[in-house]
Legacy VTK file of the C-alpha trace (Angstrom):
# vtk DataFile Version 3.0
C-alpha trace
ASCII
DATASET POLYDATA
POINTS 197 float
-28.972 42.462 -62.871
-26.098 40.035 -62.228
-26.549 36.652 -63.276
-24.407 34.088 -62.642
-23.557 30.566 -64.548
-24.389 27.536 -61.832
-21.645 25.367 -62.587
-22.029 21.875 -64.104
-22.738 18.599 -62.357
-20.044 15.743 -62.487
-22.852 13.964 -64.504
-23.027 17.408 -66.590
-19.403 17.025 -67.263
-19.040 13.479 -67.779
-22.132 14.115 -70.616
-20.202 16.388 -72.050
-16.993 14.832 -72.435
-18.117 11.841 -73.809
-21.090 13.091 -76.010
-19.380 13.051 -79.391
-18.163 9.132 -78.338
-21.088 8.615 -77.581
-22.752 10.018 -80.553
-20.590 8.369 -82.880
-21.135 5.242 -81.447
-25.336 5.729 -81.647
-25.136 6.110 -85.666
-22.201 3.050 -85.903
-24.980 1.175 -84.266
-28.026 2.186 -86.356
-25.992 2.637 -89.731
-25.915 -1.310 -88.766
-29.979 -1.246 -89.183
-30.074 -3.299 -86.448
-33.999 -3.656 -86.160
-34.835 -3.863 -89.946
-34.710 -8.079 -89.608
-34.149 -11.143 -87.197
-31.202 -11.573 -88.594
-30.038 -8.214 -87.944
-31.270 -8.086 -84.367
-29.811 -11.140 -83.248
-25.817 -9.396 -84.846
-27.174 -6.401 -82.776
-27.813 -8.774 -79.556
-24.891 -10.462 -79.397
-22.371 -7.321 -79.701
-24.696 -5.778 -76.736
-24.128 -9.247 -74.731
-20.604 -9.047 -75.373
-20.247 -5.772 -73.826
-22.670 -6.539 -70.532
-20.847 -9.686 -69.719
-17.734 -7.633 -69.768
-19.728 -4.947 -67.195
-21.133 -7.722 -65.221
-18.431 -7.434 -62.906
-19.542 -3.724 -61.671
-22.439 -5.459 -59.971
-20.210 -7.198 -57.629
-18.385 -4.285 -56.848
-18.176 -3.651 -52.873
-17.713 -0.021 -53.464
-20.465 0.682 -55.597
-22.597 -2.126 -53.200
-22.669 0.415 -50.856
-23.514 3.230 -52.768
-26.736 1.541 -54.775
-28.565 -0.562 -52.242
-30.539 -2.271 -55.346
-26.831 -3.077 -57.314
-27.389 -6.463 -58.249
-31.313 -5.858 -59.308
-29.325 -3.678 -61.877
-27.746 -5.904 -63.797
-29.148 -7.334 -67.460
-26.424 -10.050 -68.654
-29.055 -12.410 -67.995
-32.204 -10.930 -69.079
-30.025 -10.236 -72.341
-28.821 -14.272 -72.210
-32.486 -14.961 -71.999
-33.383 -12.419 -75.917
-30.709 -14.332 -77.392
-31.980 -17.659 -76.676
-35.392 -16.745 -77.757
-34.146 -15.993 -80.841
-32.216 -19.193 -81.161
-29.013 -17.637 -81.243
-26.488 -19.266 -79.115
-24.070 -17.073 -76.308
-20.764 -16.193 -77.573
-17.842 -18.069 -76.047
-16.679 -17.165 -73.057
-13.732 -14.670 -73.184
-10.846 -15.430 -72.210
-10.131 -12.636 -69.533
-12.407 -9.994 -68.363
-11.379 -6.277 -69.329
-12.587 -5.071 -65.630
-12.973 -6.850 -62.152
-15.291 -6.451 -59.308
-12.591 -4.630 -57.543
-12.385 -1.513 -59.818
-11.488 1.663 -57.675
-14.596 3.183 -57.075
-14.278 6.093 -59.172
-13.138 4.215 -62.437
-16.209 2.010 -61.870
-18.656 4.663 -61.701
-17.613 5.728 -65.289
-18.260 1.957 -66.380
-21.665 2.230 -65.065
-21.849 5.844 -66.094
-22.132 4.202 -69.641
-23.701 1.179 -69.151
-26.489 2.247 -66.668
-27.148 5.053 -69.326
-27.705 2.565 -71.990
-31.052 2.376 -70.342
-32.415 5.314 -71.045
-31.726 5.122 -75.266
-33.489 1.847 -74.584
-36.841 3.096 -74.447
-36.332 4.136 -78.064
-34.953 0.684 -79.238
-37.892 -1.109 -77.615
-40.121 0.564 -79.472
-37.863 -0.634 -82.646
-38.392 -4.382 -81.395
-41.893 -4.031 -81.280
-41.637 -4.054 -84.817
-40.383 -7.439 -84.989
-42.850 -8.715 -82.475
-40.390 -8.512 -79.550
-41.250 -7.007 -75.862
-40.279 -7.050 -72.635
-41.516 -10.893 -71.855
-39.986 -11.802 -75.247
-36.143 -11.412 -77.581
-36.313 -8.067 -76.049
-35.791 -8.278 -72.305
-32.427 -6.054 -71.815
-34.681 -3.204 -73.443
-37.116 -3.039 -70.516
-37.722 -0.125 -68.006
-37.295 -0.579 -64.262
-41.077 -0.634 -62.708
-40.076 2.840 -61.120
-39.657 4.208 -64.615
-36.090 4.577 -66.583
-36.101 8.257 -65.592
-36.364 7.308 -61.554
-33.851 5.115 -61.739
-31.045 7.340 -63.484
-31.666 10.150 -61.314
-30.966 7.857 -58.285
-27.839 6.747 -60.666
-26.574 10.733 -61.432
-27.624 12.017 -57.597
-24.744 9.041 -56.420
-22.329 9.960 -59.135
-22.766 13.505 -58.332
-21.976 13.572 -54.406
-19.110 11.563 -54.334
-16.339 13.542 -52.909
-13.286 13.523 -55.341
-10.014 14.502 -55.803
-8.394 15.321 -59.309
-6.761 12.202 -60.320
-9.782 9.846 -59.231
-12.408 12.774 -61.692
-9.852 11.861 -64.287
-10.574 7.606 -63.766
-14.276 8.496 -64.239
-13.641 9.782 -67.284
-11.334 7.402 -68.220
-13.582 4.546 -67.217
-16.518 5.908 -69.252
-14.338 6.077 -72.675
-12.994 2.735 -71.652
-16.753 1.490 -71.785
-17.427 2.973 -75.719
-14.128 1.718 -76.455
-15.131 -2.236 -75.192
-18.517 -1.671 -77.103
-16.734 -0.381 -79.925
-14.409 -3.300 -80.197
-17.710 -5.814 -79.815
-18.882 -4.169 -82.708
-15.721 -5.045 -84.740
-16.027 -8.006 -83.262
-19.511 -8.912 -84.224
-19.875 -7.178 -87.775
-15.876 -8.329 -88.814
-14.941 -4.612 -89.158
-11.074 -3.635 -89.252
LINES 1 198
197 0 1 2 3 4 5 6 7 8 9 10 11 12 13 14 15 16 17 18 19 20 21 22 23 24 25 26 27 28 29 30 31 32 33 34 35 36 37 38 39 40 41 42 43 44 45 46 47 48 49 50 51 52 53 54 55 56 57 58 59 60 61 62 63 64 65 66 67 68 69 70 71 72 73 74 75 76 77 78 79 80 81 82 83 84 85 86 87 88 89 90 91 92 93 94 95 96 97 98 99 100 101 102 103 104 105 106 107 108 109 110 111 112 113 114 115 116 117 118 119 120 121 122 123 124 125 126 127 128 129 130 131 132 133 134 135 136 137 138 139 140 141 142 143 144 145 146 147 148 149 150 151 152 153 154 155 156 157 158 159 160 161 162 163 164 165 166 167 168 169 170 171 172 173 174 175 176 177 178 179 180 181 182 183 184 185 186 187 188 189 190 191 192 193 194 195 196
């Protein structure tokens, strides 16, 4: 009997060659203990509103407008905005120039959200950290929510997108490259936030 390997996804890919950035950043994150206090959440909140203001641009992109009819209904700057203020913590200043603008080729942009839609899906997890500290969805914990079609749903319509764009080599490579570009931003937030070298 024959078998043969089905090759990978883009998605499959993309997963792959970011997984130890992206693992690396997971236990930065949590060596942090971001959910054992307030105090510690609020640290965690504003290094995670840092790094969707910076994104917040993707959701005015024209090119990925046309590829996610519910784009904007994506975004969480302000439902993050919104945690920090319940917790009394004030936004950071504004920066002083955006690392990415809403007219990102399309494929660099797809890594961005690549990263930052993903986010959503290690949510569920964190959520269930907040509840600890008497957070939800309605309260300090907003950003952490699930779409009403389910956080599963909604990154399958993400990865089925991602997957049947029609690419040539360089423009595979600037997905790639945008992902690592988005741990690097939220790894400079966390220096940022927590005064690390």
């Amino acid at each position: 009997m024959h078998v043969t390997d089905t090759p990978l996804s883009r998605t499959q890919h993309l997963k792959a060659a970011t997984h130890a950035t992206h693992d690396a950043l997971d236990q930065r994150i949590m060596a942090y203990r971001p959910f054992s206090s307030h105090a510690h959440y609020r640290r965690f909140l504003q290094a995670q509103y840092l790094f969707l203001r910076d994104a917040d641009a993707l959701y005015d992109n024209p090119g990925l407008a046309a590829l996610f009819a519910d784009l904007a209904e994506r975004r969480r700057q302000h439902l993050i905005a919104a945690d920090l203020d319940d917790l009394g913590c004030p936004l950071p200043a504004p920066a002083s120039s955006a690392p990415i603008d809403s007219q990102l080729d399309v494929a660099t942009a797809m890594g961005w959200l690549y990263v930052v839609e993903g986010s959503k899906l290690g949510a569920a997890i964190l959520l269930k950290m907040a509840h600890a500290l008497g957070l939800n969805e309605e309260k300090g914990a907003r950003h952490l929510g699930g779409h009403p079609d389910g956080r599963a749903r909604h990154w399958r319509d993400f990865t089925r997108a991602l997957d049947a764009l029609t690419l040539d080599p360089d423009a595979e490579a600037r997905v790639s490259a945008g992902a690592k570009a988005a741990f690097t931003l939220m790894n400079q937030h966390l220096d940022q936030v927590y005064g690390c070298a």
